[in-house]
C-alpha positions in Angstrom: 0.0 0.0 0.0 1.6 3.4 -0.7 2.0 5.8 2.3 3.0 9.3 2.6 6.5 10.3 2.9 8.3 13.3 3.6 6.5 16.6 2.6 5.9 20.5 2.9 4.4 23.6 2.4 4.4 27.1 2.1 5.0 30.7 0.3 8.0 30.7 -2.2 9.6 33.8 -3.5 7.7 36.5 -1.5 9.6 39.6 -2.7 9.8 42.2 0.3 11.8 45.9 0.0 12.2 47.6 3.5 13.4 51.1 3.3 15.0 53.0 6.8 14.8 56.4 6.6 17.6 57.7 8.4 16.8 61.5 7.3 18.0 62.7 4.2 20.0 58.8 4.5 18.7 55.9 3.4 19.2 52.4 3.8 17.6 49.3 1.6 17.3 45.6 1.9 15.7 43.7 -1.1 15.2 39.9 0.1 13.1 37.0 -1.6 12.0 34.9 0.7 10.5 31.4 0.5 9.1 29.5 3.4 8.5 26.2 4.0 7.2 24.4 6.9 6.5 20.4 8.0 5.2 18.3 11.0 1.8 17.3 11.9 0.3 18.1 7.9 -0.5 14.1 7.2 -4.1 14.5 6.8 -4.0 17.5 4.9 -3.0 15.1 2.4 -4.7 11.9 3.2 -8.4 13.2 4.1 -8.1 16.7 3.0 -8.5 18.3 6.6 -7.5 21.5 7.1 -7.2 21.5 10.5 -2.7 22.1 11.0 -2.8 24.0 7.9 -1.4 27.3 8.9 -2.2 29.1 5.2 0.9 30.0 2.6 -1.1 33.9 2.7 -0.6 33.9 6.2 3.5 32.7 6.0 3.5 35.9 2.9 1.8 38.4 5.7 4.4 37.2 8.4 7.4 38.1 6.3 5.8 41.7 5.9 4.7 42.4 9.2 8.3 41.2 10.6 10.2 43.1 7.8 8.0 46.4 9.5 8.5 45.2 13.3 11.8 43.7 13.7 13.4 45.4 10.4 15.9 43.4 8.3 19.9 43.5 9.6 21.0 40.5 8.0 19.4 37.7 5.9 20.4 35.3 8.0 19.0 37.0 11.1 15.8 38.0 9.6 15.5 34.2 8.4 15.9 32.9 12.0 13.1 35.1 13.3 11.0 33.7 11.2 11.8 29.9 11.4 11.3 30.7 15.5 8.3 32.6 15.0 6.5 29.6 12.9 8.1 26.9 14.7 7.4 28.0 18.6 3.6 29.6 17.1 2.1 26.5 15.7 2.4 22.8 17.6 1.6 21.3 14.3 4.8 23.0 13.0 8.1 21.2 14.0 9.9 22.7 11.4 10.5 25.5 9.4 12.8 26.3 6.2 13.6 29.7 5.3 15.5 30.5 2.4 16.6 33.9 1.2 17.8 35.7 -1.2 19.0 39.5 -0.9 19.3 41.4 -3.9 22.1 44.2 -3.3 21.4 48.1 -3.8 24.3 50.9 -4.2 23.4 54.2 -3.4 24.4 56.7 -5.8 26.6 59.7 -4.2 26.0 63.0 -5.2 27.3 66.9 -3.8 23.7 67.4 -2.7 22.4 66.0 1.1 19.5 63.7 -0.4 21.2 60.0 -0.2 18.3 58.5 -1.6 19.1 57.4 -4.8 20.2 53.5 -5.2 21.7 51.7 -8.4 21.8 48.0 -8.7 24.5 46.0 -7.9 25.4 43.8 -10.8 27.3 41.0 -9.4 26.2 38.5 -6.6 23.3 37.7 -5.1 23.4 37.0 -1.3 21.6 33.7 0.0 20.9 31.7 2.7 19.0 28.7 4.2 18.0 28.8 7.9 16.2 25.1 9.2 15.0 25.4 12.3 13.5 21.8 14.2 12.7 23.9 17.4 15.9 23.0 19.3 18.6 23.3 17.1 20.0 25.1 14.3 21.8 24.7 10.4 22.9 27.8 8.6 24.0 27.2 5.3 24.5 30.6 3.5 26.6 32.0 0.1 26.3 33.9 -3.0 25.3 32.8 -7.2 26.5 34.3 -9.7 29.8 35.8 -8.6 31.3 36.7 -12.6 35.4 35.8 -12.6 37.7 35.7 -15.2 41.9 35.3 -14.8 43.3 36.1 -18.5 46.5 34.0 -17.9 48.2 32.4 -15.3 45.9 29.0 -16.2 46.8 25.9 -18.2 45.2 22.5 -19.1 47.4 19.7 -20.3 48.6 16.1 -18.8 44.7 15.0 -19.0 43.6 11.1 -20.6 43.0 10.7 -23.9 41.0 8.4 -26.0 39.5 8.1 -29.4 37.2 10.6 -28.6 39.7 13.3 -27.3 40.2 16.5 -29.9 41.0 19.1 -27.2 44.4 20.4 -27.6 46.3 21.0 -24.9 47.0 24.8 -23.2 49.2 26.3 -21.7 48.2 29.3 -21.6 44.3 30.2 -21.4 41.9 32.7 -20.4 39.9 30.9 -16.8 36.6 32.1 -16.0 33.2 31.2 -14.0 30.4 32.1 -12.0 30.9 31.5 -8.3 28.0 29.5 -6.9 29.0 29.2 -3.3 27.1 27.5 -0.1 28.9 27.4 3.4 27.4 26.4 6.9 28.4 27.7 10.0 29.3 25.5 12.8 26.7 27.5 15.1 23.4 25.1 16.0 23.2 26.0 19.8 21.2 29.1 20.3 22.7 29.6 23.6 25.9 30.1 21.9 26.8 33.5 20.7 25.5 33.8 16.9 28.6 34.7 13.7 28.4 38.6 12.9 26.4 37.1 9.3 27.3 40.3 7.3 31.3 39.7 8.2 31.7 36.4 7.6 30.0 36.9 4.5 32.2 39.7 3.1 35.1 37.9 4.6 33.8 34.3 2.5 33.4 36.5 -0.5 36.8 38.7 -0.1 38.6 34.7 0.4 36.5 33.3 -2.5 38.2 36.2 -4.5 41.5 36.2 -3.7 41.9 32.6 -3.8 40.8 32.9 -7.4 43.1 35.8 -8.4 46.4 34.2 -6.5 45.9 30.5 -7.8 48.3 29.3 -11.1 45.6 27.0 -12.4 46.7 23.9 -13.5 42.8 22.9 -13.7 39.3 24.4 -12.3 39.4 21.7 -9.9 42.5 23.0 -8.4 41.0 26.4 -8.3 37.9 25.3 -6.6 39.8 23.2 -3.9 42.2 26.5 -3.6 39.3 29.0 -3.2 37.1 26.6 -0.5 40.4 25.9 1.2 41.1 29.7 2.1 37.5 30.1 3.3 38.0 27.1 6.2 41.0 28.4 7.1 40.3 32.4 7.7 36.6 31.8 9.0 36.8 29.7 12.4 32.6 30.1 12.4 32.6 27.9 8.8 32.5 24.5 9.1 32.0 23.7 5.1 31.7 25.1 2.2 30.5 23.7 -1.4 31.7 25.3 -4.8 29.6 24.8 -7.9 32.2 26.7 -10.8 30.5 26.0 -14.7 33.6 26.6 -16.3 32.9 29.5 -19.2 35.2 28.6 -21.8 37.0 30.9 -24.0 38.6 29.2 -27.4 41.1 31.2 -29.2 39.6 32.4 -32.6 41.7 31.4 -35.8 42.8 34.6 -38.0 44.9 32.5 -40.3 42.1 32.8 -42.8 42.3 36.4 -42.7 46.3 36.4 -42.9 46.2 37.5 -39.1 47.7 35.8 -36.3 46.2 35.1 -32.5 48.5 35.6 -29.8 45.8 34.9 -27.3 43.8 37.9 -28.0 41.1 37.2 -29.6 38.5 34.6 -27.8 34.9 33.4 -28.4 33.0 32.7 -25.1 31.2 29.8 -25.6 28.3 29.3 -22.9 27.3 26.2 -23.3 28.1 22.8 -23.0 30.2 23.5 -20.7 32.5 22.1 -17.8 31.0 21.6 -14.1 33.3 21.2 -11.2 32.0 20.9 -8.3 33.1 19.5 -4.7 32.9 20.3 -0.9 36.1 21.1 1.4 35.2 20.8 5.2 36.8 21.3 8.4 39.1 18.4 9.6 36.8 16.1 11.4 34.0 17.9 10.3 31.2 15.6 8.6 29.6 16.9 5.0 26.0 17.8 5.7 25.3 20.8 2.5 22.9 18.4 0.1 24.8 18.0 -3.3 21.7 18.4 -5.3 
């Protein structure tokens, strides 16, 4: 006989903008943020009952009226607010997932007072995922979308071959990708002092970046293990991180037709199919626990 298995429910992608006016200064955060919630919910789905059903409208309103009451620091502390609230309100509810996304805003400077005026930053988006099973804790957050590139200082060569192998070997090639980064922090206990979220995500991000820019590349792989490496080691509150790098490759364009020659300058970005290298570097002794998809 088939029975139920794991399920949940909620309000996905509920965009909220919360302005602080600080005077003439002002301050945004632009979040997405999906809910989902499980427990007691077996015979919404068996008999149709309604009875545990907290509604997905009601999860939508919540993120509104906390965005209004308790005002948005950090994704990751607005998340956690949330998970508590749902968790602790409902007994049905013994868990809640809240995942984020936080769109970033630059304000544009000008000689006047009014600081107003915000442009959108191109680059990154900001996530994170907070699970919350009303005693303990995981916090896996990150960034998508993170645009590199190194023009030198990356080779390819050494790799198998069989009858199916045409790529030529390089020595010299242009290495790009977009960063899509997840890390969880080793805080579960909530008696424990919480990470300061927005500094141990710019100091992730500044690591993910310099790792990138200092590595000779002998392959993506050794990049990626390069880049996760320096987050473990500068961020004591980061138990693991997984990397997810599509590697955007750039083939040198041949001129010989047109009596010109390519000295590695002239490339055609090629977007897909493309390489995926993807892995997880942990803490010593620290057990994987970010889902691989």
């Amino acid at each position: 006989m088939p029975t139920l298995g794991q399920n949940q429910y909620g309000k996905a992608e509920t965009r909220v903008v919360r302005i602080v006016r600080d005077g003439p200064v002002h301050h945004i955060k632009d979040l997405s943020v999906s809910v989902a919630l499980s427990g007691d919910m077996d015979e919404v789905h068996l008999s149709g009952s309604n009875a545990n059903v907290l509604p997905t409208d009601t999860t939508k309103n919540t993120v509104f009226a906390f965005a209004k009451r308790h005002g948005i620091a950090s994704p990751e502390q607005f998340a956690i607010r949330l998970a508590r609230h749902f968790v602790t309100g409902r007994a049905a509810i013994h868990t809640a997932r809240i995942r984020i996304e936080e769109y970033g805003w630059d304000r544009i400077e000008t000689p006047g007072t009014a600081r107003h005026s915000f442009v959108r930053r191109g680059q990154e988006t900001r996530t994170t995922q907070v699970v919350h099973d009303g005693e303990r804790w995981e916090v896996v957050s990150g960034l998508t979308d993170l645009t590199v590139l190194n023009s030198t200082d990356s080779e390819f060569r050494g790799f198998v071959r069989d009858e199916y192998t045409t790529l030529p070997e390089a020595r010299d090639r242009i290495l790009a990708t977009d960063v899509h980064a997840r890390w969880r922090y080793g805080w579960s206990d909530e008696r424990e002092p919480a990470p300061d979220w927005d500094r141990a995500y710019a100091g992730a991000r500044r690591d993910l970046l310099a790792a990138f820019a200092e590595t000779y590349s002998l392959s993506l792989q050794q990049t990626l293990y390069r880049m996760g490496e320096r987050v473990i080691e500068n961020a004591p509150v980061i138990d693991e991180i997984r990397l997810s790098l599509p590697n955007k490759h750039h083939f040198l364009v041949d001129l010989e037709p047109f009596g010109l020659e390519n000295d590695n300058e002239v490339y055609f970005a090629a977007d897909r199919p493309y390489g995926l290298i993807e892995a997880t570097v942990l803490r010593d002794g620290v057990p994987p626990r970010i889902a691989t998809d």
